[in-house]
C-alpha positions in Angstrom: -7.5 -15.4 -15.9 -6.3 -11.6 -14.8 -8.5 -9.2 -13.9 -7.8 -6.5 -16.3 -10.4 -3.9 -14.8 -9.0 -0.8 -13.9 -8.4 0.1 -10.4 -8.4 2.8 -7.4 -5.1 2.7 -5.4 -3.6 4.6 -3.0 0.5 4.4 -2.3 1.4 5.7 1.0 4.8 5.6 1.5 7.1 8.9 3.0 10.2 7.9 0.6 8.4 10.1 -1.9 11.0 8.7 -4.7 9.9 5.2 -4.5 6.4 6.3 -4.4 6.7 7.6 -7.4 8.5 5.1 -9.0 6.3 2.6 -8.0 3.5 4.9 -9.2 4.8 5.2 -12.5 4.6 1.5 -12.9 1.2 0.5 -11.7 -0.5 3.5 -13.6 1.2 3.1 -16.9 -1.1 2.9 -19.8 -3.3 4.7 -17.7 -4.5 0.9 -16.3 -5.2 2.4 -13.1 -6.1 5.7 -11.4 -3.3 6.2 -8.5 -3.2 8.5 -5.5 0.3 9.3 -3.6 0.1 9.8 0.1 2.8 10.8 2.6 1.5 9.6 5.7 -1.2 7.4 6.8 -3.6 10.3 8.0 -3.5 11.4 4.7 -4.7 8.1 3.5 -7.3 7.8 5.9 -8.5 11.5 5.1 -9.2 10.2 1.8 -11.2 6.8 2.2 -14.0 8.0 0.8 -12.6 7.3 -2.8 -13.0 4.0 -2.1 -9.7 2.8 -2.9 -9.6 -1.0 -4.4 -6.0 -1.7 -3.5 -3.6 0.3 -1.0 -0.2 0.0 -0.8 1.4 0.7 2.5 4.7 1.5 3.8 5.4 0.2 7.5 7.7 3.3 8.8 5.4 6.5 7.7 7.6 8.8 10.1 10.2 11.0 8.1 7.7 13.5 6.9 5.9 13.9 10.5 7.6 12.6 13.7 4.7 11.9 15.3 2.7 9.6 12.2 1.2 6.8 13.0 3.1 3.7 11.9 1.5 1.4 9.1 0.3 -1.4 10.9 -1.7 1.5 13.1 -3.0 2.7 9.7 -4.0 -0.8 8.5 -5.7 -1.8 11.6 -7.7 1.6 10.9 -8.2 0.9 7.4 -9.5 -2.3 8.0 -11.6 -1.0 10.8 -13.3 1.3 8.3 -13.1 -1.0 4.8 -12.7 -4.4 5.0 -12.8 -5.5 1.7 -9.6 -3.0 0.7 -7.4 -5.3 -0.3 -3.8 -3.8 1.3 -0.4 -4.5 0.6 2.1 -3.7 3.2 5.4 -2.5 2.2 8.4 -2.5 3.8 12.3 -3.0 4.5 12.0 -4.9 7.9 12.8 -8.8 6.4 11.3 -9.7 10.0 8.9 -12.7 10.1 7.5 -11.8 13.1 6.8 -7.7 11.3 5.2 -9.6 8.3 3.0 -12.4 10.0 1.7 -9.5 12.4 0.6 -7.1 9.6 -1.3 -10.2 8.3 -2.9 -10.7 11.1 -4.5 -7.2 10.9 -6.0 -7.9 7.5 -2.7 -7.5 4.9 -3.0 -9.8 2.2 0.6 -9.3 1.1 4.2 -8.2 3.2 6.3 -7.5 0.2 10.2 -6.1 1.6 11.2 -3.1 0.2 14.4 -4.4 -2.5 15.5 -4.2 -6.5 12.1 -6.6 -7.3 9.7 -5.1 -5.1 7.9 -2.9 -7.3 7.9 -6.1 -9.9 6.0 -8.5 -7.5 3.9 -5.3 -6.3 2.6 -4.8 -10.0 2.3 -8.9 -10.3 0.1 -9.0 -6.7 -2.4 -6.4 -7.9 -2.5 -8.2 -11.6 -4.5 -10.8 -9.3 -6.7 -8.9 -7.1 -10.0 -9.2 -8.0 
């Protein structure tokens, strides 16, 4: 069985297109309340809505040259909230990029491509 109950998430990603895009999709239907963030500081800034879900872009640097990466912002996240469930995002198809960002506490490494935002809205159809 899904869990169907409606749910906080953030989207921090600097290709603001795809963040939309991606945003447009996981709120339709108004299903769930969603929060667009350029960079990770952002994100963090905002914690205290107590995001269920956030989904998080591995390069956060073309809006700010000096941004901290995503798998600096997850280890922060994770630091702060363990129980956010976060989905990291990215084009890298490295093994060694995903299994690292596990490590700090991602439950999912989906790779930025044509299905991505497909298997995004599938992964967070399961999170409880």
């Amino acid at each position: 069985m899904t869990n169907t109950a409606k749910k906080n998430i953030f989207i921090v990603d600097d290709d603001v297109l795809f963040a939309k895009m991606l945003s447009n999709c996981v709120s339709k239907n108004g299903q769930n309340t969603v929060r667009l963030f350029t960079t990770g500081e952002a994100c963090l800034e905002a914690l205290s809505e107590n995001p269920d879900i956030i989904i998080l872009d591995f390069y956060l640097n073309s809006v700010s040259k000096n941004a901290a990466d995503g798998s600096q912002i997850l280890e922060t996240i994770k630091k702060r909230n363990s129980g956010i469930h976060v989905i990291m995002l990215s084009s890298q198809e490295s093994y060694g990029t995903a299994l690292k960002t596990i490590i700090k506490g991602a439950e999912q490494y989906v790779i930025k491509s044509k299905d991505a935002i497909d298997e995004i809205e599938n992964i967070i159809k399961k999170l409880n």
